[in-house]
N, C-alpha and C positions, 0 to 999 in steps of 0.2 A: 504494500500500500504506500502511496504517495503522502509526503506530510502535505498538511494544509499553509496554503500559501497566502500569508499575510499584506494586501495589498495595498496596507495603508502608507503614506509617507511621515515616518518619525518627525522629520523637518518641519512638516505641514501642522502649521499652529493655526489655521481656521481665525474665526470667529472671537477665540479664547482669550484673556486676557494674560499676557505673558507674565506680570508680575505677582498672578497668583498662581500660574505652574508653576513659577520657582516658589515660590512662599510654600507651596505645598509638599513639596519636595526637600527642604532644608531640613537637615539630623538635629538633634540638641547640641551637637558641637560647632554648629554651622557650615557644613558642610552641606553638597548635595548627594542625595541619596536613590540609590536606583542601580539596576544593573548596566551593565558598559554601555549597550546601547541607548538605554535612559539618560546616562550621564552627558554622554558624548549630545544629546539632541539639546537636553537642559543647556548643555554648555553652549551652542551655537544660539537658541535662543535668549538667552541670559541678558535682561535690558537693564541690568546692574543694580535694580532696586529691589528689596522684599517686604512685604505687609505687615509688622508689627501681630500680636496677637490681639493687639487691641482692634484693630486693621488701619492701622496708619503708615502711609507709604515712606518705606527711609531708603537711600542711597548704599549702595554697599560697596563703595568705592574708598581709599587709602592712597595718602601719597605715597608714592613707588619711589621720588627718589628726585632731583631736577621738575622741570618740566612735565612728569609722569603719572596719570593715577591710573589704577590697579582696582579690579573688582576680587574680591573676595572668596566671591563663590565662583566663579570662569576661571578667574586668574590670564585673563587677560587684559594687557595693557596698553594704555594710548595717552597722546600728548595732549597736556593740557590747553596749551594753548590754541586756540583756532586757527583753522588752514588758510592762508590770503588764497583770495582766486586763483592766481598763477597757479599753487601748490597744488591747490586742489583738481583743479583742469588738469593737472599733469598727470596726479597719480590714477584719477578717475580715466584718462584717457588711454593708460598703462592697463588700467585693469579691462574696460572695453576691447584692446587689443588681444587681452587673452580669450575674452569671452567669443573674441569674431573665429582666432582660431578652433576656438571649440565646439561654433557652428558649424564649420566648415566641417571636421572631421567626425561631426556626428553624421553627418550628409553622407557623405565622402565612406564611412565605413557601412552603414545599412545601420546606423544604432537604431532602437524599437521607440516606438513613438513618446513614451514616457519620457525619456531619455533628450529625443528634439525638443519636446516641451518643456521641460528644466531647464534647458540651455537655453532656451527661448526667453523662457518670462526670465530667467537672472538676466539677458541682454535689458528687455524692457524696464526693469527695477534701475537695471544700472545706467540708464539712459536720464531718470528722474531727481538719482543721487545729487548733481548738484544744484537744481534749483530746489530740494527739500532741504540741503546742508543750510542755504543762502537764508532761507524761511526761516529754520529752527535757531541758525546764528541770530537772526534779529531779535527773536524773540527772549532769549537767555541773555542779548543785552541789555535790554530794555527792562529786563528781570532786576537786573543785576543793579541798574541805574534808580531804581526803584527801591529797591534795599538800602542803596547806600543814602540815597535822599532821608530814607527812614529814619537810617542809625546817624544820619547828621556826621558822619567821621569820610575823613577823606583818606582809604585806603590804599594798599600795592595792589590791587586786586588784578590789576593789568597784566604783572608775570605767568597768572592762570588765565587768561582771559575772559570771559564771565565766569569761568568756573570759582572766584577768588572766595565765593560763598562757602565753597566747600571746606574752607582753612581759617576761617577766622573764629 
């Protein structure tokens, strides 16, 4: 007998709200819990924050070190500071160049339709990357300008770039 073939995509988070699959999935040590597979998809979707028990949303993010913060539960890490356009167009157009190759040779080999379609919508998502980056920069500074008006203090907050909330 054939096992039964599981044809859902682990990747595929729907609907769901991502910061309560992790929340749901964090051990009492803070870690995430699940088997490899579990882990491995928790960790690709991981939007760096978890729900308190009370349900109040907190960051799960540490400075790493420079310019760097570090999520806790991925343990992956990226630069504080925000990317100038240049930067961004470059590396966003680096990674479109990989995506085109991978069009190509999903074509090119007979991969099965699943397979064109993943490589498809990542091209489409990564087509929108930078005017959502452009969106969500404005809004974290504006965040950020708002804060500071609040606390009345004239901070560094520049060396993190709106992120400066997260260290004071």
């Amino acid at each position: 007998m054939s096992k039964k073939q599981n044809n859902t995509n682990i990747f595929d988070v729907g609907n769901a709200d991502p910061v309560k699959i992790i929340s749901e999935h964090i051990s009492k040590k803070g870690k995430l819990k699940g088997s490899k597979k579990e882990i491995k998809s928790l960790k690709a979707i991981c939007p760096h924050h978890r729900y308190t028990k009370k349900g109040k949303k907190r960051f799960t993010v540490t400075r790493a070190g420079g310019n760097t913060m570090r999520c806790t539960l991925c343990g992956k890490t990226w630069k504080a500071d925000f990317y100038k356009p240049e930067n961004l167009n470059k590396r966003v157009d680096e990674c479109a160049e990989v995506v085109d190759q991978m069009k190509f040779m999903a074509q090119a080999i007979g991969a099965g339709k699943e397979s064109v379609r993943e490589v498809t919508n990542i091209s489409i998502h990564l087509g929108r990357i930078k005017k959502m980056y452009k969106k969500l920069q404005n809004v974290a500074a504006k965040r950020d300008k708002i804060k500071n008006k609040k606390n009345k203090k004239k901070t560094s907050a520049n060396s993190y770039g709106s992120w400066g909330w997260l260290y004071k």
